[in-house]
C-alpha positions in Angstrom: 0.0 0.0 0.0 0.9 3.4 -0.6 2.2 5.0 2.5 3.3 8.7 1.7 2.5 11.1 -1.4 2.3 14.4 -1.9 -1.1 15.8 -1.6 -2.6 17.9 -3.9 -5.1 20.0 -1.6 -7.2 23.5 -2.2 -8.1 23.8 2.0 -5.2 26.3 2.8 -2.1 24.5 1.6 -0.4 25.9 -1.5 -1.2 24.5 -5.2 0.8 25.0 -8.8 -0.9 24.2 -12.2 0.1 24.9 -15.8 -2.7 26.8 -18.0 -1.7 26.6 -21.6 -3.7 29.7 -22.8 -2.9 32.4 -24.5 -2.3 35.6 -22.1 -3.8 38.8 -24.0 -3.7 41.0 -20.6 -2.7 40.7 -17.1 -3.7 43.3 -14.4 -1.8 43.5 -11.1 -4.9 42.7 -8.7 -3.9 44.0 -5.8 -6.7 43.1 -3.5 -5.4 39.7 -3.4 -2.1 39.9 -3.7 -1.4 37.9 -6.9 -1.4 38.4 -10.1 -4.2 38.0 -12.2 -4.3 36.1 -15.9 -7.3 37.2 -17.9 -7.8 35.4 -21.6 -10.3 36.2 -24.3 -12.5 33.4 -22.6 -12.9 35.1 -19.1 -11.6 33.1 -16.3 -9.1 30.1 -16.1 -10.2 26.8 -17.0 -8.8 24.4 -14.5 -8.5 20.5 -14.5 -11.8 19.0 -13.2 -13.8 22.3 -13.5 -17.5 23.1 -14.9 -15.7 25.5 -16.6 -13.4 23.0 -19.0 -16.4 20.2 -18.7 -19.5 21.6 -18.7 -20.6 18.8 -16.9 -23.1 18.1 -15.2 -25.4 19.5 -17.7 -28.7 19.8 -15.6 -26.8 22.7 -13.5 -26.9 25.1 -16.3 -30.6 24.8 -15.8 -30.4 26.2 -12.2 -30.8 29.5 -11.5 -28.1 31.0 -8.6 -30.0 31.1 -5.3 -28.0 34.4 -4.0 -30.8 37.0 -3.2 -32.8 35.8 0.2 -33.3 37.1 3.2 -30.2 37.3 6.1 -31.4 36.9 9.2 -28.5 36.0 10.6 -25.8 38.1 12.8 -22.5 36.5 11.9 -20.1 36.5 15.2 -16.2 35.5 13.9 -13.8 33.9 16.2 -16.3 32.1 18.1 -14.3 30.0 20.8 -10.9 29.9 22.2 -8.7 27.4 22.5 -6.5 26.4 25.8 -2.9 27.4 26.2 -2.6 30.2 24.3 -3.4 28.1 20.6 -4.5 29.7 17.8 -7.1 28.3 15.7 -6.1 26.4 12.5 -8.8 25.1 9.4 -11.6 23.8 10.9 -14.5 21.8 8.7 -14.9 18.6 11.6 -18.0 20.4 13.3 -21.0 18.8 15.1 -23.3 19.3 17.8 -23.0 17.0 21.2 -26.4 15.4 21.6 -27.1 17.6 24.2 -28.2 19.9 21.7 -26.0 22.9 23.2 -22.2 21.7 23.3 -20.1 21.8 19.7 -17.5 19.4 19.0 -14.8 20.8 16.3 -11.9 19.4 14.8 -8.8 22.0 14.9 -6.1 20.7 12.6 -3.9 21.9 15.0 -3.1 25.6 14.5 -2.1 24.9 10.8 -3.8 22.7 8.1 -2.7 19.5 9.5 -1.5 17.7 12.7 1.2 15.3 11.2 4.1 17.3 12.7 2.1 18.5 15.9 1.5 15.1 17.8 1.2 16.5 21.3 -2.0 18.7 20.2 -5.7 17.4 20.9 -7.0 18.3 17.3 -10.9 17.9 19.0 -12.5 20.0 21.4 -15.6 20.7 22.9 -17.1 24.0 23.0 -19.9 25.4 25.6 -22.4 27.8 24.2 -19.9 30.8 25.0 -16.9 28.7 23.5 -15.0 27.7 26.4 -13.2 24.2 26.0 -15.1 21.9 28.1 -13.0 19.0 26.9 -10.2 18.0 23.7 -8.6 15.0 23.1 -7.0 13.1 19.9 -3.3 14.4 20.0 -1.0 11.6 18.0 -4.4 10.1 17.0 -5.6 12.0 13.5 -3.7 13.9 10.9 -6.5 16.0 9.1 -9.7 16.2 11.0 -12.1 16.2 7.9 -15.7 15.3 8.7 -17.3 14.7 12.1 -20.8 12.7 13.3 -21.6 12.6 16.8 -23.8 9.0 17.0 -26.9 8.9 19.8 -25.0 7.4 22.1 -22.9 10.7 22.1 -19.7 8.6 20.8 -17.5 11.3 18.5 -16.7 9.9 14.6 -13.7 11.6 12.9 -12.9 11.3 8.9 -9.0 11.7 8.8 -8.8 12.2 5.5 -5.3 12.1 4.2 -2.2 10.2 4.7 1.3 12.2 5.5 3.5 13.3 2.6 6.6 13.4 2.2 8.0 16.8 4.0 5.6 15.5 7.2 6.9 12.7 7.1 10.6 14.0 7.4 9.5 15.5 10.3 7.5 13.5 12.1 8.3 9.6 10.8 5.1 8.3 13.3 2.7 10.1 11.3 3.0 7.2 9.0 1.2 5.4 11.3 -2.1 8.0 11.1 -4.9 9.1 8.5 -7.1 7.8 5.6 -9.4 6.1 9.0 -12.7 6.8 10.5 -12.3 7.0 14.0 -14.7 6.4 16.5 -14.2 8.0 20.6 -16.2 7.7 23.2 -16.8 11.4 24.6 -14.2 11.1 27.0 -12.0 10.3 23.8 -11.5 6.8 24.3 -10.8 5.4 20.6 -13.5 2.7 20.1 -13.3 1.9 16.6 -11.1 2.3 13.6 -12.2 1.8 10.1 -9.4 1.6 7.5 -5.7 0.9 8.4 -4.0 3.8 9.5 -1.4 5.2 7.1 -2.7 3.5 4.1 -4.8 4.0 1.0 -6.6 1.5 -0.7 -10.3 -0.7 -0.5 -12.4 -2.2 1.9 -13.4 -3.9 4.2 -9.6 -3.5 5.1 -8.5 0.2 3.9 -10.8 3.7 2.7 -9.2 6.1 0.5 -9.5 9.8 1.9 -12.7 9.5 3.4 -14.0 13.1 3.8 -16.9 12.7 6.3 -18.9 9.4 8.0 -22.6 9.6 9.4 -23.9 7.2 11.6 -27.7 6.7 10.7 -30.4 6.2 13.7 -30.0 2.1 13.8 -26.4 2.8 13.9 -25.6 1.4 10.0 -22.1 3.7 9.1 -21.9 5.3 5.8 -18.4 7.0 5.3 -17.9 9.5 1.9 -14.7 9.0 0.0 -12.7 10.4 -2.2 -11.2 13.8 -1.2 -9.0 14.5 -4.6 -11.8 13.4 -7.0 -13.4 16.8 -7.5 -10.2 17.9 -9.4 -10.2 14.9 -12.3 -11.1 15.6 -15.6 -11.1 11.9 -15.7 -11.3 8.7 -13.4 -8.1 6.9 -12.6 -7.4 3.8 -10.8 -7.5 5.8 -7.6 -10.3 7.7 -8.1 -13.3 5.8 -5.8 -15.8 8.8 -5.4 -18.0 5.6 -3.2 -20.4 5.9 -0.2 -19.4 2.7 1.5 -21.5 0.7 4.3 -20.7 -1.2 7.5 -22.5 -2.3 10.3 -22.7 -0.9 13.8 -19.4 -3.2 14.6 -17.6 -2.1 12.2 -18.6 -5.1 9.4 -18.5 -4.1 5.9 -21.6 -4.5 4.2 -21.2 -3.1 0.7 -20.4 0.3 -1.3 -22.4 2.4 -3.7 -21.6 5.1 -6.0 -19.1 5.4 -8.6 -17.0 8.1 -10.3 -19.2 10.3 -12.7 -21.6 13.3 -13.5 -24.8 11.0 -14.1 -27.3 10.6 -11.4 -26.0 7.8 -8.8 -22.6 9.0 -9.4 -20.1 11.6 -7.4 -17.0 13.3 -8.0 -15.9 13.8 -4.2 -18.5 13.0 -2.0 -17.8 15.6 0.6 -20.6 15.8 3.5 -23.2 13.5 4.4 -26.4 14.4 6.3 -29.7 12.4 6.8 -33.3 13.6 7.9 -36.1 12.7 9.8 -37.0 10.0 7.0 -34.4 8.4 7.4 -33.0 9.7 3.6 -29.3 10.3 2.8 -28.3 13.2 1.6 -24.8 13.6 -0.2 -22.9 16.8 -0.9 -21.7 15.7 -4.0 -19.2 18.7 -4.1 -17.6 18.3 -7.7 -20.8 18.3 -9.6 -22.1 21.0 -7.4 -25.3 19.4 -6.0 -26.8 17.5 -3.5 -28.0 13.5 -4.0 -30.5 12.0 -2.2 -30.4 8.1 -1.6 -32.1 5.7 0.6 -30.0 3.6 3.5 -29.8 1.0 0.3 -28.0 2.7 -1.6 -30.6 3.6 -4.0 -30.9 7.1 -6.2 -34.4 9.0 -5.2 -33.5 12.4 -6.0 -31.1 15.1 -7.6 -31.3 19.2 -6.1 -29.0 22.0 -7.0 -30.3 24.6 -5.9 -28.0 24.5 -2.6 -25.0 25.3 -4.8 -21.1 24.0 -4.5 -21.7 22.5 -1.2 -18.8 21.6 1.1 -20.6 21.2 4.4 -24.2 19.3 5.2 -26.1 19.3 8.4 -30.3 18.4 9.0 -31.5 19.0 12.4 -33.2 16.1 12.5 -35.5 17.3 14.8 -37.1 19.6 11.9 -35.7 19.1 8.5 -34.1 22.5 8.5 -31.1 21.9 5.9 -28.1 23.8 6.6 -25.7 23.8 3.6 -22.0 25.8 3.1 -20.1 26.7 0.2 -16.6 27.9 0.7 -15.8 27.3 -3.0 -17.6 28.9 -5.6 -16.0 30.4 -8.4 -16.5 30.9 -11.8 -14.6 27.7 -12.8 -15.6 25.4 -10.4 -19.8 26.9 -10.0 -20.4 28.9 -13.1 -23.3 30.9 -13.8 -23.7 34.0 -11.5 -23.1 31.6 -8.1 -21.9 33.8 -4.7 -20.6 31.6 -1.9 -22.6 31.9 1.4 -24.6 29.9 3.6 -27.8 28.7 2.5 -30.7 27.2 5.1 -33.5 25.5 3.7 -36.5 22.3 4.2 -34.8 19.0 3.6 -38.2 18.1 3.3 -38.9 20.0 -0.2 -35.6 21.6 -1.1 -37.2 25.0 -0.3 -33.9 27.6 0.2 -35.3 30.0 2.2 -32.3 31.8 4.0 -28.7 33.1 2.3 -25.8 34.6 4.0 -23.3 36.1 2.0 -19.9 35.7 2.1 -17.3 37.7 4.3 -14.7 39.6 3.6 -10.7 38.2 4.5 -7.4 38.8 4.0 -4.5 37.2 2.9 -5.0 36.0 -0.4 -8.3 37.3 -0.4 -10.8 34.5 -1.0 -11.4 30.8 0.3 -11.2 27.5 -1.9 -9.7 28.1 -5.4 -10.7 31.9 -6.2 -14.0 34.0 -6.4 -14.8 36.7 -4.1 -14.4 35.8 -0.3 -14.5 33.5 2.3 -16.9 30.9 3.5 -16.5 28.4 6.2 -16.4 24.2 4.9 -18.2 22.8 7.9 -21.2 23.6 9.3 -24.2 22.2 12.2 -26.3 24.0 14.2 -27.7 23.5 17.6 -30.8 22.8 19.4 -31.9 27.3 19.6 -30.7 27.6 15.3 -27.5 28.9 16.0 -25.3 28.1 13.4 -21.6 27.4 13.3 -18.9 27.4 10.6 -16.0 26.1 10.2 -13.2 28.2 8.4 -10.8 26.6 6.1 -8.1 28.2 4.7 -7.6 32.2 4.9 -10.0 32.1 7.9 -9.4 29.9 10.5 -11.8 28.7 13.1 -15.5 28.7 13.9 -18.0 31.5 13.2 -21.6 31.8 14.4 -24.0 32.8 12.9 -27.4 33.8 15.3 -30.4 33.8 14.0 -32.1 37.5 15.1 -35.1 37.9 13.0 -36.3 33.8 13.2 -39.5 32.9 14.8 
């Protein structure tokens, strides 16, 4: 098995690609601090876009959803971490089953925890973000998706292995990532899916599995593959699946292939169910949500939620809380803003939108537009909403709902 690569990654760490266009103009864009390349056909086509594919085609018939009602007061830098620790990317958010508490995965002041092994990556926030609890230091490398089950046990989707420079300076992060984790909540590790350090296939290895949800008879379904969204094509390592196991850990079966159609995913990236029992699947690279039944089976196709990186339902109303830290005009053409959009899992109803913010730095989160939304995103038992921040903005943000009945 493959033990150490380099990663190729648009959450905060840096990434080169050759554009073989032909440059007319280029305009010192100061506001972000680079330089901007602008050909005769607008913005850069990149590997794995909308932009060079065009695919799926049933998004061009989608309107952009950008012009609802806020009511929402967004509060940045929600928490604070022990010690003295800054935050680092943050898209492993959940709420405890208590309805108040927030679990968030911190990958460790930085966009990783491979060369940090004596920082607890989870913690546990009160409603006025005090750390109540943390754990996991040594444990995970990249803190990806997060499902707290009704027993209150914490899931964790480590979602890469170590490369190369990590390695060099940490050689025991060889032994973490590309594993779904399960901790009690005093962070006792109680199950691990995948072997640790490795990439391949079940019911022995997952490939970057980006998030896990454990449904209400405790059946696992874990989301893999983080690097798909950015293939023009499938390779041997592209798996884009929504794999199955039983409440021990006892693979059942796998669903889901690499592919625009209906039933297919590039990068599934966030999983959610509702009160039905229905799975929802952020299916990130083709810019939509898919709707399947604990079978595996396809029941519906909505894109009216945009580029989604994050997925949460409270389950104890249908309200559909979905993220997009992403959008731009290669990767969600067609007049697209990224924001935070609450809806009805129930009809696909969007009936809320917040905006973007504003941030430094380079000026924008994911691969470009205009910027920054968090990645990960729940809500607890009063419709308070948190984010977490990838990238130029680090952290959790809240967003309070003021003008909801």
């Amino acid at each position: 098995m493959l033990r150490a690569r380099i990663t190729l990654d648009i959450e905060g760490r840096d990434m080169k690609r050759t554009n073989k266009m032909t440059v007319r103009t280029m305009l010192l864009a100061s506001w972000l601090g680079l330089t901007a390349v602008l050909v005769s056909t607008g913005a850069l086509a990149q590997r794995g876009s909308m932009a060079e594919s065009g695919k799926p085609l049933a998004h061009a018939g989608q309107q952009p959803i950008n012009n609802l009602p806020n009511p929402y007061v967004t509060e940045r830098n929600f928490g604070t971490l022990p010690d003295g620790r800054s935050w680092g990317s943050v898209s492993a958010i959940n709420v405890d089953i208590d309805g108040v508490h927030i679990w968030a995965g911190d990958r460790c002041g930085t966009n990783q925890c491979a060369t940090t092994p004596d920082i607890d990556p989870i913690v546990k926030l009160d409603s006025n973000g005090r750390v109540v609890s943390q754990f996991g230091a040594g444990q995970i490398l990249w803190p990806h998706g997060m499902d707290v089950d009704r027993e209150g046990n914490i899931w964790i989707a480590d979602a890469r292995i170590a490369n190369e420079r990590e390695l060099m300076m940490n050689p025991a992060a060889a032994n973490i990532g590309s594993t779904v984790l399960k901790f009690s909540p005093e962070g006792e590790l109680l199950m691990t899916i995948g072997t640790p350090g490795e990439l391949g296939d079940p019911p022995t290895h997952l490939t970057d599995p980006n998030d896990v949800l454990i449904a209400p008879n405790g059946r696992i379904f874990i989301a893999e593959t983080h690097g798909a969204q950015f293939q023009g094509e499938p390779s041997d390592e592209t798996k884009s699946r929504i794999t199955m196991w039983e409440p021990d850990g006892t693979y059942i079966g796998h669903f889901g292939k690499y592919g625009w159609e209906d039933g297919e995913f590039r990068s599934p990236h966030s999983l959610a169910m509702d009160s039905q029992g229905r799975l929802f699947v952020a299916d990130r690279g083709n810019n939509r949500i898919q709707i399947f039944n604990q079978d595996g089976e396809w029941l519906d196709t909505w894109y009216q939620f945009s580029r989604i990186s994050g997925l949460y339902i409270d389950p104890t109303n249908d309200m559909l809380y979905a993220i997009d830290s992403e959008t731009d005009q290669n990767y969600n053409p067609g007049g697209w803003r990224k924001g935070l959009r609450v809806g009805n899992a129930r009809n696909g109803e969007v009936l809320y939108f917040v905006a973007e913010h504003n941030c430094g730095g380079r000026g924008f989160s994911g691969m470009g537009g205009i910027g920054c939304m968090g990645e990960g995103v729940t809500a607890d038992r009063d419709g308070n909403v948190y984010g977490g921040e990838v990238g130029v903005v680090a952290g959790v943000t809240r967003f309070v709902p003021r003008l909801i009945d």
